[in-house]
DRENPA-3360 file (N, C-alpha, C; in nm, 2 decimals, always signed):
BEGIN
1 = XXXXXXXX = +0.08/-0.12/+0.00/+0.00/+0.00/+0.00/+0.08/+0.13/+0.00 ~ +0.17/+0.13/+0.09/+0.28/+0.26/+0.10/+0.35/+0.26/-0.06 ~ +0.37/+0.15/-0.09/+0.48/+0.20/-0.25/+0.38/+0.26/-0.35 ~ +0.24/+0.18/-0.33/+0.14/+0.22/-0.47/+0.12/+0.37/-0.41 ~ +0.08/+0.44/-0.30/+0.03/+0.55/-0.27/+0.16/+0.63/-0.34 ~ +0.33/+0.61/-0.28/+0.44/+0.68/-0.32/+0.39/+0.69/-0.51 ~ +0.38/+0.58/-0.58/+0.36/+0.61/-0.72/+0.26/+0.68/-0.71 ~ +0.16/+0.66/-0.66/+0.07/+0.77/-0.71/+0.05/+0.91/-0.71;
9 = XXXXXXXX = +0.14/+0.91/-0.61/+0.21/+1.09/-0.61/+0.27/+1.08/-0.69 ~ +0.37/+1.03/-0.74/+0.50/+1.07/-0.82/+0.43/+1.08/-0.98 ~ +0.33/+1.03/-1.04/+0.26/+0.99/-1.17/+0.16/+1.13/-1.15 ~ +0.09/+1.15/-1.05/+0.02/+1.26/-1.01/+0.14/+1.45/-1.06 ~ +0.20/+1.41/-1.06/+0.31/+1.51/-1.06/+0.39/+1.51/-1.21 ~ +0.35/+1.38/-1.28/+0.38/+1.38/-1.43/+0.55/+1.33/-1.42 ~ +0.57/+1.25/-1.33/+0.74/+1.20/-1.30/+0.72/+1.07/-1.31 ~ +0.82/+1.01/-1.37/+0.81/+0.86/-1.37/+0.92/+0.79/-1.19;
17 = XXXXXXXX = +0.84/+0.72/-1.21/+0.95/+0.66/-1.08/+0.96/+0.53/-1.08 ~ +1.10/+0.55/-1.04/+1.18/+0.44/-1.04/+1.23/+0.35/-0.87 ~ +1.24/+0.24/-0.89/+1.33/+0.16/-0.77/+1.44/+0.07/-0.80 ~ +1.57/+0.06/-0.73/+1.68/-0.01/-0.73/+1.65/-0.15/-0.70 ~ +1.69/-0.24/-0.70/+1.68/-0.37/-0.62/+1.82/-0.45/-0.58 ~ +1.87/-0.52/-0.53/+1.97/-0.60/-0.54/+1.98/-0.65/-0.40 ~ +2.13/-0.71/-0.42/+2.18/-0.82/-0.31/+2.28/-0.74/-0.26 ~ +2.33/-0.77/-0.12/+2.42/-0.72/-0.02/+2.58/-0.79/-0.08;
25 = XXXXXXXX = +2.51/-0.90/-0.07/+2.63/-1.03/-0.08/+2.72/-1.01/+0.06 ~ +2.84/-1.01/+0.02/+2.93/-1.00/+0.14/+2.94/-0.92/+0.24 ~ +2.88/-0.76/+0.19/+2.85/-0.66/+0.22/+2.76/-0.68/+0.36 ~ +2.68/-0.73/+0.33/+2.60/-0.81/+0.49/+2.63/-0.83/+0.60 ~ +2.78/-0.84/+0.60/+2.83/-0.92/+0.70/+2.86/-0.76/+0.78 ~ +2.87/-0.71/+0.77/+2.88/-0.58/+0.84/+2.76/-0.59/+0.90 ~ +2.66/-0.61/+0.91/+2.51/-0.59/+0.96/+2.52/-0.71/+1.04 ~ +2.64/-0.78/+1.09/+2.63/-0.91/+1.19/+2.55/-1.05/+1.11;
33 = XXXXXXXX = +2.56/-1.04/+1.00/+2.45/-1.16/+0.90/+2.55/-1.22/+0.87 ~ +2.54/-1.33/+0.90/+2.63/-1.42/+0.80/+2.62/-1.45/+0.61 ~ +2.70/-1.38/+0.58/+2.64/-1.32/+0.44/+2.70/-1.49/+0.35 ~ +2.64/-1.47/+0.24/+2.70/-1.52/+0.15/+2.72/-1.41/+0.05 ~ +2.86/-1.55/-0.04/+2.93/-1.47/-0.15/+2.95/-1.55/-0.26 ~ +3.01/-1.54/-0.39/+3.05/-1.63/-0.44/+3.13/-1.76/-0.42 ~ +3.20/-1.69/-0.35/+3.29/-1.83/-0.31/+3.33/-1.75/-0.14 ~ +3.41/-1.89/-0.06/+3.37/-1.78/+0.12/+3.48/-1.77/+0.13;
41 = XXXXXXXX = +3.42/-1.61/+0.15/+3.58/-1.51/+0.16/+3.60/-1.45/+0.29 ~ +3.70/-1.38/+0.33/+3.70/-1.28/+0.45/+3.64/-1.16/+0.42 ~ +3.53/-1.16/+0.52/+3.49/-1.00/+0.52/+3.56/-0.90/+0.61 ~ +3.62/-0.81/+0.56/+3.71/-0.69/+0.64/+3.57/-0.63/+0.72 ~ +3.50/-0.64/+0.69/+3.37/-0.48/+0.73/+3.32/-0.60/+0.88 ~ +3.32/-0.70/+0.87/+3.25/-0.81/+0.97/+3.36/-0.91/+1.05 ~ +3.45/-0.87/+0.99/+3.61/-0.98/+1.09/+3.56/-1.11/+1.06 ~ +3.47/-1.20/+0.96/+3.45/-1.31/+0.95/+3.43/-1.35/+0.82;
49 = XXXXXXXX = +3.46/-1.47/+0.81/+3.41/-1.55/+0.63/+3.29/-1.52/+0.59 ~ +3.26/-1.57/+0.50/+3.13/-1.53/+0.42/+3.12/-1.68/+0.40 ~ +2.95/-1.76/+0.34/+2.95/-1.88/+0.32/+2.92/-1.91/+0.20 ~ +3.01/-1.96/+0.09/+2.97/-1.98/-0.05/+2.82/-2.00/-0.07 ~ +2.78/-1.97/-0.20/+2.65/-1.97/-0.21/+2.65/-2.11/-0.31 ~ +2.56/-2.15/-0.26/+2.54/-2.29/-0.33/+2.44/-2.27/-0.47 ~ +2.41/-2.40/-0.54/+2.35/-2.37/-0.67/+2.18/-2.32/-0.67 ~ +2.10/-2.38/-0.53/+1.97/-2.38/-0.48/+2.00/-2.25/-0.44;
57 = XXXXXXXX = +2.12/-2.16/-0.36/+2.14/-2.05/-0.33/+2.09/-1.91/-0.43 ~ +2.16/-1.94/-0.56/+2.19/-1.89/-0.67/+2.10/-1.86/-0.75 ~ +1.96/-1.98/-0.76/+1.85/-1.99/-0.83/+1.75/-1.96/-0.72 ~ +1.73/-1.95/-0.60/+1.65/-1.88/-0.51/+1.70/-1.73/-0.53 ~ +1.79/-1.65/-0.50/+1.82/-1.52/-0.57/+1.80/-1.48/-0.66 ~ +1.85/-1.51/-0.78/+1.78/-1.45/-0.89/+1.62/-1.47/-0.89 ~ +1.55/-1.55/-0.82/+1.40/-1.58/-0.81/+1.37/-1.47/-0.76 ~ +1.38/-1.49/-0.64/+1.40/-1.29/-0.54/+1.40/-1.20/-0.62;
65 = XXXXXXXX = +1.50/-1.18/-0.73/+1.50/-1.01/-0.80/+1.36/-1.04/-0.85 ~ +1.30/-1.13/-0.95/+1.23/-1.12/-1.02/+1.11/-1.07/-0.94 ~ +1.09/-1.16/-0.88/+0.98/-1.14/-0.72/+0.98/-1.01/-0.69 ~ +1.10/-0.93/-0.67/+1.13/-0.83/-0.63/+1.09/-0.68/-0.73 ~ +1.10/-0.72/-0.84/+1.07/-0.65/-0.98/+0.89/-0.65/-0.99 ~ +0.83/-0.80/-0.97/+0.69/-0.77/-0.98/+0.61/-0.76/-0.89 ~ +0.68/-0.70/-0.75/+0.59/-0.63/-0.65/+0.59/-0.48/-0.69 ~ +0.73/-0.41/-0.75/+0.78/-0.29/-0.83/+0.65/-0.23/-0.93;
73 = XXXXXXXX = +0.64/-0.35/-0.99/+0.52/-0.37/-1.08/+0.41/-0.29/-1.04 ~ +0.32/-0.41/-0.95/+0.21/-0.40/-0.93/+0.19/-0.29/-0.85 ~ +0.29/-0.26/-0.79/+0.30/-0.11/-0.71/+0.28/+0.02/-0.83 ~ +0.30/+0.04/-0.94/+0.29/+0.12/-1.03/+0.43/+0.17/-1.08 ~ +0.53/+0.11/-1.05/+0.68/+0.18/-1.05/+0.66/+0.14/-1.24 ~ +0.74/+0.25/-1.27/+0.77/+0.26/-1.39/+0.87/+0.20/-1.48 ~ +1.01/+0.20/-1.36/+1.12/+0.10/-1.43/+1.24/+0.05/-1.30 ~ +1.28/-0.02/-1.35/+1.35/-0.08/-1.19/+1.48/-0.12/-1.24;
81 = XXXXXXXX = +1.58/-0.07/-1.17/+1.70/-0.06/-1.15/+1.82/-0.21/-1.11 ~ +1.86/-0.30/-1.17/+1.93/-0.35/-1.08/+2.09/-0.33/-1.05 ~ +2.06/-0.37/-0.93/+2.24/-0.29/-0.86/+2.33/-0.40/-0.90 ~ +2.40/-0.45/-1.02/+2.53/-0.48/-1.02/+2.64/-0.45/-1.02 ~ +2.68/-0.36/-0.91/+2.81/-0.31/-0.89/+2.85/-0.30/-0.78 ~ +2.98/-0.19/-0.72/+2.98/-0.17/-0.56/+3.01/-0.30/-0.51 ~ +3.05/-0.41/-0.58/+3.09/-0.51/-0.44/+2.97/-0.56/-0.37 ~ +2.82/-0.57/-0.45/+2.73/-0.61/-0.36/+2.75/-0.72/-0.45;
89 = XXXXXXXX = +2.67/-0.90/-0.42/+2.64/-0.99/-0.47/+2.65/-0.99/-0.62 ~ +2.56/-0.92/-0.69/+2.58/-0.95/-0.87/+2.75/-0.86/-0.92 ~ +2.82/-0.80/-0.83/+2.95/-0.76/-0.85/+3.04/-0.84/-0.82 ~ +3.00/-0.94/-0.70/+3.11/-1.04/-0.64/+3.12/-1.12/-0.72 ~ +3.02/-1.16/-0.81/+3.05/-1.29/-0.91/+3.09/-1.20/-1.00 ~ +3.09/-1.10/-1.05/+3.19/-1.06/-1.16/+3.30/-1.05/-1.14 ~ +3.35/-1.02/-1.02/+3.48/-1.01/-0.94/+3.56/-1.15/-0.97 ~ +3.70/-1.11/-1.03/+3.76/-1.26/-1.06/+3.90/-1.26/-0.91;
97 = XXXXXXXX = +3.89/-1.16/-0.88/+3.95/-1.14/-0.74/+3.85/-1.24/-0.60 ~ +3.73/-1.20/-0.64/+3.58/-1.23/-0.53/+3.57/-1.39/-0.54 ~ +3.54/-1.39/-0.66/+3.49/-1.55/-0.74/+3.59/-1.64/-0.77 ~ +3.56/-1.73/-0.69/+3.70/-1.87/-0.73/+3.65/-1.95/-0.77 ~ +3.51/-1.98/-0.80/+3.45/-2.07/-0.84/+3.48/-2.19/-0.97 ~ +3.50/-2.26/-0.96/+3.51/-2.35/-1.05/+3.42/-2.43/-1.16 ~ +3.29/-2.37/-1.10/+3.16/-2.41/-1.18/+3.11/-2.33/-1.27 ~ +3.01/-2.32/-1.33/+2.96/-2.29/-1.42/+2.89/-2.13/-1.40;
105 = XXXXXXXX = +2.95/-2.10/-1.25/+2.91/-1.95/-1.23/+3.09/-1.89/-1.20 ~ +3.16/-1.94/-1.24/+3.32/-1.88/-1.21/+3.40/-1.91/-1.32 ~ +3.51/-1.85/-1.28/+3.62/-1.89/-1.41/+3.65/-1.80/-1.52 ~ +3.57/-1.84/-1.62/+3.56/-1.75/-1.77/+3.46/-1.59/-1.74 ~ +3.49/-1.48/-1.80/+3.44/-1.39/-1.79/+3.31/-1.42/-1.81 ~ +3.25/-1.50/-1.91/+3.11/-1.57/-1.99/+3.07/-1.63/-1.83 ~ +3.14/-1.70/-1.76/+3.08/-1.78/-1.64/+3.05/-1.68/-1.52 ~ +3.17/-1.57/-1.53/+3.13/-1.48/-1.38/+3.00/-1.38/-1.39;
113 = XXXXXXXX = +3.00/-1.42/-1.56/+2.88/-1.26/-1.58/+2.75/-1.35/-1.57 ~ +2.72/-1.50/-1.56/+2.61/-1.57/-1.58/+2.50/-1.51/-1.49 ~ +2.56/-1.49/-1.33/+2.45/-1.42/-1.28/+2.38/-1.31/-1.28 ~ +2.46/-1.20/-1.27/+2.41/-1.08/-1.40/+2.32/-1.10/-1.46 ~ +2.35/-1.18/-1.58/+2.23/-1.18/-1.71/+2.13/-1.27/-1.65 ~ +2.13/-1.39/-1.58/+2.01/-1.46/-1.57/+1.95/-1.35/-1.47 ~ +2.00/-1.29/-1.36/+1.91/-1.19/-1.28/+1.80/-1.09/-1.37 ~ +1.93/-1.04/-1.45/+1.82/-0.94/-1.54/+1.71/-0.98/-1.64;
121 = XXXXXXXX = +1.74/-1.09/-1.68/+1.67/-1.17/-1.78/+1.53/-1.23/-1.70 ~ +1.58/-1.27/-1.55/+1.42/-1.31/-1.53/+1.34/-1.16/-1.47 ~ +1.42/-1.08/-1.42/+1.34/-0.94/-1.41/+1.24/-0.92/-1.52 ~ +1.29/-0.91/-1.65/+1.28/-0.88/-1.75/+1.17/-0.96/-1.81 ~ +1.17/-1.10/-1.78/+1.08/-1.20/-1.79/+0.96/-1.15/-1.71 ~ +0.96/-1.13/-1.63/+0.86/-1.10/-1.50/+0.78/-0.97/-1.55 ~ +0.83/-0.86/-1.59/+0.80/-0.68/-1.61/+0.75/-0.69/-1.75 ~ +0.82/-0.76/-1.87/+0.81/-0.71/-1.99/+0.85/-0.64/-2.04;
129 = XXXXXXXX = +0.72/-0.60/-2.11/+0.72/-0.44/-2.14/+0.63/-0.31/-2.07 ~ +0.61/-0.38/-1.94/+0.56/-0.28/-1.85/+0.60/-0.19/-1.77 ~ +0.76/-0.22/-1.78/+0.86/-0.13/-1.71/+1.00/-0.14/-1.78 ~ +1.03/-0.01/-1.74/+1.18/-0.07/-1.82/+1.29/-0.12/-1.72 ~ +1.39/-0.23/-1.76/+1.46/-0.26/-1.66/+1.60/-0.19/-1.68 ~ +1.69/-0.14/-1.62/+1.80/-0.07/-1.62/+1.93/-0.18/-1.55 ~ +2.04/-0.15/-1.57/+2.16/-0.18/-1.50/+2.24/-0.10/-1.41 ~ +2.31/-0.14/-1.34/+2.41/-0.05/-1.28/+2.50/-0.13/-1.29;
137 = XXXXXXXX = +2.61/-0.12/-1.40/+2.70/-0.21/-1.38/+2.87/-0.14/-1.37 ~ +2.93/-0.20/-1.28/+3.07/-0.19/-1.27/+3.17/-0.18/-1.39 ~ +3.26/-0.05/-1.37/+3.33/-0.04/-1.51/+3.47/-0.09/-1.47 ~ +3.50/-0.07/-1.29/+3.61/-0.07/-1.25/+3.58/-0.12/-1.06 ~ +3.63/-0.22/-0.98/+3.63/-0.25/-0.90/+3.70/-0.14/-0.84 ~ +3.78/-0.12/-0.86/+3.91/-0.01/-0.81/+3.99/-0.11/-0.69 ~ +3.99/-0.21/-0.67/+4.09/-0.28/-0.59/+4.20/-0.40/-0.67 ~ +4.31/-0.40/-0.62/+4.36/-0.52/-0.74/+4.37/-0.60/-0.77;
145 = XXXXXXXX = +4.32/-0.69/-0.90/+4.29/-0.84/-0.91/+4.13/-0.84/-0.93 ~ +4.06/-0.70/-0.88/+3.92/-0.70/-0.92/+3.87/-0.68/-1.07 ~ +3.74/-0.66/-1.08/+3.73/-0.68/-1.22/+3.78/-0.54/-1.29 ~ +3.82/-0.52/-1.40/+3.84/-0.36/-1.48/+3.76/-0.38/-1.64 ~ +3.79/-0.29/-1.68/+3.70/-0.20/-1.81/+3.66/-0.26/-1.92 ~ +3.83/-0.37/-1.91/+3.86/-0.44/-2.03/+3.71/-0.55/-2.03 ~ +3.67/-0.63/-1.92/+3.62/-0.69/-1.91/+3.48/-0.63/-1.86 ~ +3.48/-0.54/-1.79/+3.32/-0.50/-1.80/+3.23/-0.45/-1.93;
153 = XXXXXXXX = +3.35/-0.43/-2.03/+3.26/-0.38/-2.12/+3.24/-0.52/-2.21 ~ +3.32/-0.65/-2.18/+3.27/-0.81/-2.23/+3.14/-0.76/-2.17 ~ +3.12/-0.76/-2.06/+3.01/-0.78/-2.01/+2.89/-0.69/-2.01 ~ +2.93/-0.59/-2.05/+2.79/-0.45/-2.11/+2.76/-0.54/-2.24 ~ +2.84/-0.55/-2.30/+2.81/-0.66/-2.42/+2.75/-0.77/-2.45 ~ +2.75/-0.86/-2.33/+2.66/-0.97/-2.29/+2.52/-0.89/-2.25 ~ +2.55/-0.82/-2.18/+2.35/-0.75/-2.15/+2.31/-0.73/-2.24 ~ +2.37/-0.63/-2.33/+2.30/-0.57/-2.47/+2.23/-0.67/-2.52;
161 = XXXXXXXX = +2.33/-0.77/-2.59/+2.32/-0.89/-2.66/+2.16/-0.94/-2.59 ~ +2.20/-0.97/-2.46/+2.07/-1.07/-2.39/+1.93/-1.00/-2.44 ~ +1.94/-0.85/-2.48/+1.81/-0.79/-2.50/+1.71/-0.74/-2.43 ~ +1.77/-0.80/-2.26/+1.69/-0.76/-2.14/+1.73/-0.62/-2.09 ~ +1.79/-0.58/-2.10/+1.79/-0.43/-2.03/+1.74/-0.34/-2.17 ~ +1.68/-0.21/-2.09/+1.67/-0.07/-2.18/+1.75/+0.04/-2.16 ~ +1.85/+0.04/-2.06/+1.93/+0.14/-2.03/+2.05/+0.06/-1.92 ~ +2.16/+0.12/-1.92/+2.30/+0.05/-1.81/+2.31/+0.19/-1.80;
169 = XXXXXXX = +2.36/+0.18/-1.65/+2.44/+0.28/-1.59/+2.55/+0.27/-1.58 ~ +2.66/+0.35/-1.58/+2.80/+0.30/-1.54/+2.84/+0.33/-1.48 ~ +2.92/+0.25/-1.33/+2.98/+0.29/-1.23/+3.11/+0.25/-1.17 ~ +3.16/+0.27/-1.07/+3.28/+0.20/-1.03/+3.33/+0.20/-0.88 ~ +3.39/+0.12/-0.81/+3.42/+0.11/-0.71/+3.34/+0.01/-0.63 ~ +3.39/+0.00/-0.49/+3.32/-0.15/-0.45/+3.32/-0.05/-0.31 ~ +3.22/-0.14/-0.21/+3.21/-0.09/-0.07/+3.32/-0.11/+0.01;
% end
């Protein structure tokens, strides 16, 4: 009720509005949460590991954005944002610093970007053409061994290509 009333001012006023959505990932662990990440790392922000996210992990999350996209929806939001950058969850798996994974979500640039695109793709699945979906994606970790330009723009390339997003944002740095 509070989000549809927020749209209905904002549409009342001839403004489209928008919402962000995403995952903490490691970032959590600062909040005392035992966070997961791509693979279990040390969190500086929490003085403790993180707990790999398993494959039921991975496909429950991306389930979430979508979920998360069609409450956006029915609320009246116009277009919705997802956060892949900053070191939250859809950045850690692009992180070849973050991600040691060995499976079919690590490794090759094609494998670290998998979650990315299936996130935005079931957003996208979910909204249509009733909202537009946007990115925020990382152009530069800014730490060393994280991901850089050369390879984020593989991966603005893979979104385009997927056909699910209508707009990327570009950003950089991690929390």
């Amino acid at each position: 009720p509070g989000l549809r009333k927020l749209s209905d001012a904002v549409h009342a006023e001839g403004a489209a509005v928008s919402a962000q959505i995403g995952h903490a990932g490691a970032v959590a662990a600062s909040a005392g949460i035992r966070a997961i990440a791509p693979s279990a790392i040390f969190s500086p922000l929490a003085m403790k590991r993180t707990r790999k996210a398993t494959p039921e992990d991975i496909r429950r999350i991306i389930g979430d954005f979508a979920a998360g996209a069609r409450r956006l929806m029915d609320a009246g939001f116009d277009a919705v944002e997802v956060h892949l950058g900053h070191g939250y969850l859809a950045s850690e798996f692009l992180s070849p610093k973050l991600n040691r994974r060995k499976d079919e979500w690590g490794g090759s640039i094609e494998n670290r970007a998998r979650f990315s695109r299936e996130i935005v793709k079931a957003v996208k699945q979910v909204v249509g053409d009733r909202m537009a979906v946007l990115g925020k994606l990382n152009m530069a970790d800014g730490v060393p061994g994280g991901l850089w330009v050369d390879e984020s723009v593989e991966v603005a390339r893979m979104l385009e290509s997927d056909g699910a997003l209508d707009a990327l944002e570009l950003t950089g740095g991690s929390s």
